[in-house]
GUFIRO-627631 format. One record per residue (C-alpha): x, y, z; residue in one letter. Coordinates in steps of 0.1 Angstrom, whole numbers, padded with zeros to 4 digits, always signed. Layout:
<atoms>
XYZa ...
</atoms>
This chain:
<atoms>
+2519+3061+1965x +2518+3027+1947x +2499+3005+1957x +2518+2977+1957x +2539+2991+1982x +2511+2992+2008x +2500+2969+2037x +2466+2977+2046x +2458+2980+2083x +2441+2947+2082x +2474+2926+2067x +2492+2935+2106x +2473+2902+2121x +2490+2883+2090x +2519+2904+2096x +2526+2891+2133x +2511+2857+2122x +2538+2851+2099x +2566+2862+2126x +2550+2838+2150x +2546+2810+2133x +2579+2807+2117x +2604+2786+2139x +2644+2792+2128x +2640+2763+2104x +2606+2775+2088x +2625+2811+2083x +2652+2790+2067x +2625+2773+2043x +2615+2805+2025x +2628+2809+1992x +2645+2842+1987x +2628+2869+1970x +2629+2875+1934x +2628+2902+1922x +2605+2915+1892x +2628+2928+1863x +2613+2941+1830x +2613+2920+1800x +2648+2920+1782x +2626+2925+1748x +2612+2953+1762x +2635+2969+1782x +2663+2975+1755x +2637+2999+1736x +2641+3017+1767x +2659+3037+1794x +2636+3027+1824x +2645+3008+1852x +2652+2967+1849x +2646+2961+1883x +2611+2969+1892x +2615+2966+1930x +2599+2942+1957x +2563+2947+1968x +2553+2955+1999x +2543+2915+2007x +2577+2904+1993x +2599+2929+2013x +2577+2915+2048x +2587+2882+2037x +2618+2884+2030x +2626+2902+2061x +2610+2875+2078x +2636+2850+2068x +2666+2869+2091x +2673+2847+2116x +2682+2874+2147x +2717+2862+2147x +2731+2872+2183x +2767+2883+2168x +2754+2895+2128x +2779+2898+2106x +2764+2911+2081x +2771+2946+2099x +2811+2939+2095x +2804+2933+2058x +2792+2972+2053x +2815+2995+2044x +2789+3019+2060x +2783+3000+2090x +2743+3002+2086x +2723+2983+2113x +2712+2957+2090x +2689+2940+2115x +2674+2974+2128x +2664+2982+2098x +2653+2947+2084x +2633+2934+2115x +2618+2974+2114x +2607+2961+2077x +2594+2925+2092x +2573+2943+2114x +2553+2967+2085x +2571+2994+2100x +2585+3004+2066x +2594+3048+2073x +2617+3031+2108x +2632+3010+2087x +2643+3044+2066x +2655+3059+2098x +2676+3034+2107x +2692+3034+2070x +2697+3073+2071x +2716+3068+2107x +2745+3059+2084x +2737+3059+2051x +2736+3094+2034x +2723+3073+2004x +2702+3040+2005x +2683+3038+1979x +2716+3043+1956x +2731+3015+1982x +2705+2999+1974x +2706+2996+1936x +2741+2998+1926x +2764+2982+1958x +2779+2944+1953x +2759+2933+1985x +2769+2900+1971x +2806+2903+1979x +2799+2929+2010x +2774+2922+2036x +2749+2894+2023x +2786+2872+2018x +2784+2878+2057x +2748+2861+2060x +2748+2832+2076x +2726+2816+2056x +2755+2812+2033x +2770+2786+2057x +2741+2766+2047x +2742+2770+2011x +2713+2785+2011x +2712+2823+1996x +2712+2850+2019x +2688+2875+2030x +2682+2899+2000x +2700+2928+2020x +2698+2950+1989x +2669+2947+1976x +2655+2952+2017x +2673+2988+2012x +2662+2997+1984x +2626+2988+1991x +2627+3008+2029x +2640+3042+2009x +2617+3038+1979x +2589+3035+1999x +2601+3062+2024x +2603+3086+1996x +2572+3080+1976x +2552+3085+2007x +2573+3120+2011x +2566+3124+1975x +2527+3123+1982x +2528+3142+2014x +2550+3171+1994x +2520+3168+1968x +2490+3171+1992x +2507+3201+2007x +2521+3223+1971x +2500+3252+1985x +2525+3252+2020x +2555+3244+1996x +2547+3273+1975x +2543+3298+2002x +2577+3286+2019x +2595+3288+1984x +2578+3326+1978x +2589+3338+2015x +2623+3322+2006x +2621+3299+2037x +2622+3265+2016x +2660+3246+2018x +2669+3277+2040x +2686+3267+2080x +2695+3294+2104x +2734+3296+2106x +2726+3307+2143x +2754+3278+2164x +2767+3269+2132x +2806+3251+2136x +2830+3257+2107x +2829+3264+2073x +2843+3228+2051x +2842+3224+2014x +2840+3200+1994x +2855+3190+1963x +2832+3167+1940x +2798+3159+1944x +2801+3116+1941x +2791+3092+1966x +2823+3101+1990x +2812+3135+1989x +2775+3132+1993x +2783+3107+2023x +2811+3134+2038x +2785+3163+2032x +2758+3146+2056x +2773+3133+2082x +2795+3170+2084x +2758+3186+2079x +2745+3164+2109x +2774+3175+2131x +2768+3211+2129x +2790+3221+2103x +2782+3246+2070x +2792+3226+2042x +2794+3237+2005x +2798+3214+1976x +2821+3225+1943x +2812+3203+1913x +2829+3210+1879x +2799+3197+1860x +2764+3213+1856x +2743+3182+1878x +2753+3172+1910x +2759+3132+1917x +2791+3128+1900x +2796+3092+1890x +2762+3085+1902x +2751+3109+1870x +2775+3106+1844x +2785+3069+1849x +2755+3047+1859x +2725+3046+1834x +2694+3053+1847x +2679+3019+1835x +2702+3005+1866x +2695+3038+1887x +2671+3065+1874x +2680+3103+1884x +2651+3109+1904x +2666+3083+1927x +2697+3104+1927x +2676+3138+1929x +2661+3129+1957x +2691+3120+1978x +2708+3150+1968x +2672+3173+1979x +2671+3152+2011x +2707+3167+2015x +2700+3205+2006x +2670+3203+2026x +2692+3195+2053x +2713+3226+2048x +2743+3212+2025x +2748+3242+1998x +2759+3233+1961x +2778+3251+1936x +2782+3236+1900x +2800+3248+1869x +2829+3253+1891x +2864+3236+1888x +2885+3235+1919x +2920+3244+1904x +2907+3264+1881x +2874+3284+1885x +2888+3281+1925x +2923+3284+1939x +2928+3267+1968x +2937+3299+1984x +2905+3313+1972x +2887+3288+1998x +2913+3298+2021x +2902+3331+2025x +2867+3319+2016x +2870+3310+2055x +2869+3275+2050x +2885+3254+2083x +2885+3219+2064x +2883+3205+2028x +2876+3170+2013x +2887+3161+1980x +2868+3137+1962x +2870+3141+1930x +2871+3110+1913x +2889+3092+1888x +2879+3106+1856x +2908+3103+1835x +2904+3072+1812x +2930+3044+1805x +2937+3026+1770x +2958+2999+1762x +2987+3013+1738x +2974+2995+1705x +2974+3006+1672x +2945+3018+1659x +2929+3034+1693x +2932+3072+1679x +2906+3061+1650x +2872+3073+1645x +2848+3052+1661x +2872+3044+1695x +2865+3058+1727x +2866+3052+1762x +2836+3045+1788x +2839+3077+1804x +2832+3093+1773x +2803+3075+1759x +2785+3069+1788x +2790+3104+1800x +2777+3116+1764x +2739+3095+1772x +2739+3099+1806x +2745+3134+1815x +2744+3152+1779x +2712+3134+1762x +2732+3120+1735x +2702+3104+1714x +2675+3117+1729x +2651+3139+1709x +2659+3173+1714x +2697+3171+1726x +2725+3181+1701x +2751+3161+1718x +2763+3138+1691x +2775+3102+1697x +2782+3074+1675x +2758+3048+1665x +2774+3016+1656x +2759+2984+1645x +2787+2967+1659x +2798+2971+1687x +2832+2958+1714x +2832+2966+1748x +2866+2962+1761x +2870+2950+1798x +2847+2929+1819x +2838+2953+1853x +2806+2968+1861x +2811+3003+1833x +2823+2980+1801x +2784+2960+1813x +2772+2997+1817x +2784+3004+1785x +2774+2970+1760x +2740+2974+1772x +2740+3013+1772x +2750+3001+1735x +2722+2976+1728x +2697+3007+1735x +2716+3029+1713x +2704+3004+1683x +2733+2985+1677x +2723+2950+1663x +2753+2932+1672x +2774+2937+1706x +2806+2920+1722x +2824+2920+1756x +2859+2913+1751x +2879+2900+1781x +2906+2888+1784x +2900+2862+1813x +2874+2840+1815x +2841+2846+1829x +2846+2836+1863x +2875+2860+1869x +2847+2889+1855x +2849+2917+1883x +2813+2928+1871x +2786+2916+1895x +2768+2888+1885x +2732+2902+1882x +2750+2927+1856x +2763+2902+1836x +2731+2878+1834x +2708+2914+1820x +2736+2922+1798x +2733+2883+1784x +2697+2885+1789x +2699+2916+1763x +2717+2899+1737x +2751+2912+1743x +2777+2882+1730x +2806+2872+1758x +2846+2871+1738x +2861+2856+1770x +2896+2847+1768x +2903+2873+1737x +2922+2908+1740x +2924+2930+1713x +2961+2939+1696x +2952+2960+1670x +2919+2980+1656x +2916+2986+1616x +2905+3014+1599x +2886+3020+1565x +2894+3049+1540x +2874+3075+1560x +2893+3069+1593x +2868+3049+1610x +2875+3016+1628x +2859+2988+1606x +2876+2955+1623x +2895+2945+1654x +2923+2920+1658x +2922+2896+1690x +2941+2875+1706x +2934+2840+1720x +2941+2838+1757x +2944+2813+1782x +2951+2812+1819x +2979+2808+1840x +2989+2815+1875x +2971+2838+1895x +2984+2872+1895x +2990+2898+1924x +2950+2900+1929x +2949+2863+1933x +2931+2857+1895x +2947+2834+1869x +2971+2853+1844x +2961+2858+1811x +2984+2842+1790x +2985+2843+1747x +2983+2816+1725x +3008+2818+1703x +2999+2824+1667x +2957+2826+1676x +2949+2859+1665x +2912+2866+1650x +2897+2892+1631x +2862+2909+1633x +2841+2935+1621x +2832+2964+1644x +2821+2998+1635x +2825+3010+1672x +2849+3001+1698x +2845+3011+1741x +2877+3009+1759x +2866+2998+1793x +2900+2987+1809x +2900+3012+1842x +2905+3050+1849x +2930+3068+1862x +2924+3103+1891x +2925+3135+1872x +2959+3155+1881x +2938+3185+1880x +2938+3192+1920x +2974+3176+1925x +2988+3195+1903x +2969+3231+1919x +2975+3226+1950x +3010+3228+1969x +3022+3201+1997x +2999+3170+1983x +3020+3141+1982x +3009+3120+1949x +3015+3082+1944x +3031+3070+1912x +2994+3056+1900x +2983+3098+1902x +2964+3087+1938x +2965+3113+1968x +2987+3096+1998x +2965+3097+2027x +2966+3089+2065x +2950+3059+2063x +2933+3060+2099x +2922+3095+2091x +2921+3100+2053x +2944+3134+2059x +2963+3142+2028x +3002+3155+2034x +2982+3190+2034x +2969+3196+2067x +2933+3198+2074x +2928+3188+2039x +2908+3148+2037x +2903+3129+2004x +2886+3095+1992x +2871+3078+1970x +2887+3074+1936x +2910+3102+1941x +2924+3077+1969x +2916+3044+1956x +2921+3046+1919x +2890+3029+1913x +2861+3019+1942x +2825+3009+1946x +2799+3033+1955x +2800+3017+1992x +2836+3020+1995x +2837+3057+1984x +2810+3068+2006x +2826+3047+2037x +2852+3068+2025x +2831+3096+2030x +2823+3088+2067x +2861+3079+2082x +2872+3114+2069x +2842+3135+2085x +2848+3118+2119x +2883+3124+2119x +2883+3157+2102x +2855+3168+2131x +2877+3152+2157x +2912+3172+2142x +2889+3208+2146x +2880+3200+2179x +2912+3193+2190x +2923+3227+2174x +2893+3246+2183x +2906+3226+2221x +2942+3243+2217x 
</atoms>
């Protein structure tokens, strides 16, 4: 395990020191934790994690400056509902594997949580530190730092004992659960953060799940649409092994609708099915010039890197190179996708947006690597037209000046044009990053779903039931768009009421 995620036995006395001798206001006094980042020189020559993680010391720290609110509202910020101050004061105390427990009560995936969730605008908003102007309790990185080090340590324990492992796996014991008491048979369509989160908590209520995923890795958006330099695979591995261990089965290469008829599942014997499937199908903005070489959507180039090793040695997958580069939009994929860029070698990268920085639904943290990277901000500007040379590839990109009016149904100012203010500039490679749409793939395959006019399943939305009985959904396929948090809370309504609709049957 690394070291630097260790409290030796003799630290406890400066553990219990520290929460003694810190009154409410002394907790207050601590600075926040930062966290250690690789350098942005470096870290574009790479793929490997920015953020580095807190050290053992930090994380004790940093718990030490929660305040034991008697009403914490932190808790109602969760989409999850984690017990944030179990699990912190479990971390102020050195007990560091408790403070995993109480994460996995609720949280099928923390150390994703951990990484990739806006805590910002969920539960450390809640902190109420924040009523102080002072910044809240690092929340997030707290999370991530209880599963890391929960999982290293399983990491060295699995290690010391390979000769146990190996027997298990040769007597074909390992991953294996008797079906003896087993409840009913659910599938489950996708294998994203909804479906992981659905999967567990059915798994730790007795039920046999199995998991359909049309690609060939499980994780869904987790694989194809994060980098690893902002979560690494093994992160997701582990989650998903966690999850087999516990008895979960998974089937890939398989596409609902297609490879599987709903009435194949039917007869299959399974009582329940959650649809989570995502929303895969990418949006551009009716320009001309988007059908040219060189144009492409998010979806498609970071799917490309991060699932099919375009670029790496070894990989056929072919991708496009440019030198430089637009990102289109301003969330969390077009920030994904400029500094996806900047490692591909491109010397020169833009986000274009038509609002102004402020009004940027990316999370902060995300913006301030991708500037720390050398990625160039077009606030204000929206592309009308992309150019093309004599072989077909875009070589320049019109923009128009914006500026903003009114705010809009979301509550953010109105992009407006300025008349006349149009710009032109070079590019060589243009990501369309302006949203996603659900794939029809499952509406249109299975009879009695109700569909909304944006392609979304109509749900209950106490229970997540679709208009096809005993049939859940969430996530994207619900939302149109969603955080990891929001999907896998998602994940959690729809296995309580779908448990609580076969009991009532089985009841009948």
């Amino acid at each position: 395990m690394d070291s630097k995620n260790t409290i030796s036995p003799r630290d406890a006395k400066w553990r219990e020191e520290l929460r003694k001798s810190h009154t409410a206001k002394d907790r207050m006094a601590i600075p926040r934790a930062k966290m250690p980042e690789l350098s942005p020189e470096y870290r574009i020559t790479c793929n490997e994690e920015v953020n580095q993680g807190l050290s053992a010391e930090q994380a004790v720290v940093e718990a030490t400056r929660c305040l034991d609110c008697p009403d914490p509202q932190c808790v109602t910020g969760c989409p999850v509902s984690i017990n944030i101050p179990g699990f912190i004061k479990n971390i102020e105390r050195g007990n560091f594997t408790d403070a995993a427990a109480v994460l996995k009560e609720t949280s099928a995936l923390p150390a994703v949580c951990g990484r990739v969730c806006p805590q910002e605008r969920q539960c450390e908003s809640k902190c109420i530190y924040n009523r102080t102007h002072r910044q809240p309790v690092a929340i997030g990185y707290l999370e991530r730092f209880a599963s890391d080090f929960t999982r290293k340590a399983n990491e060295e324990a699995a290690g010391k004992c390979a000769t146990c492992a190996d027997a298990a796996s040769a007597s074909g014991e390992k991953g294996k659960k008797s079906e003896k008491g087993k409840l009913a048979k659910i599938a489950v369509i996708g294998s994203g953060p909804a479906s992981l989160s659905f999967a567990g908590d059915m798994c730790r209520l007795g039920y046999r799940v199995h998991v359909f995923e049309a690609l060939h890795e499980i994780g869904g958006v987790l694989k194809y649409g994060i980098p690893e330099f902002r979560l690494p695979n093994s992160v997701v591995d582990a989650e998903i092994e966690q999850l087999r261990a516990d008895g979960v089965e998974f089937t890939t290469d398989c596409v609902v609708g297609k490879t599987l008829s709903y009435d194949d599942l039917a007869d299959a014997g399974f009582e329940g099915i959650f649809v989570a499937s995502g929303a895969g199908l990418p949006r551009f903005m009716g320009i001309p010039g988007e059908n040219f070489i060189g144009v492409m959507s998010s979806n498609e180039y970071l799917t490309r890197i991060n699932l099919m090793g375009a670029g790496r040695p070894g990989w056929a997958t072919p991708v496009i190179k440019g030198k430089r580069v637009a990102v289109i939009g301003g969330g969390n994929t077009a920030m994904d996708s400029c500094r996806t860029a900047r490692r591909m070698g491109a010397e020169e990268v833009y986000i274009v947006y038509r609002r102004s920085e402020e009004e940027m639904p990316a999370r902060a943290e995300e913006v301030k690597h991708a500037k720390e990277e050398g990625v160039t901000f077009l606030t204000l500007h929206n592309p009308v037209e992309y150019i093309a040379d004599e072989k077909g590839r875009v070589s320049a990109m019109r923009l128009q000046r914006m500026e903003l009016g009114e705010p809009d149904a979301s509550g953010r100012r109105s992009p407006i044009p300025v008349e006349g203010d149009i710009v032109e500039m070079p590019v060589d490679e243009v990501i369309v990053s302006v949203g996603v749409s659900p794939n029809p793939l499952i509406p249109d395959n299975i009879p009695g779903l109700e569909v909304t006019r944006r392609g979304t399943l109509v749900v209950n939305d106490d229970t997540l039931e679709t208009t096809k009985p005993m049939l859940f959904a969430g996530g994207d396929i619900v939302r149109g768009g969603a955080t990891v948090i929001l999907a896998m809370g998602d994940g959690r309504k729809a296995a309580a009421a779908m448990h609580k609709a076969l009991l009532d049957r089985a009841a009948k």
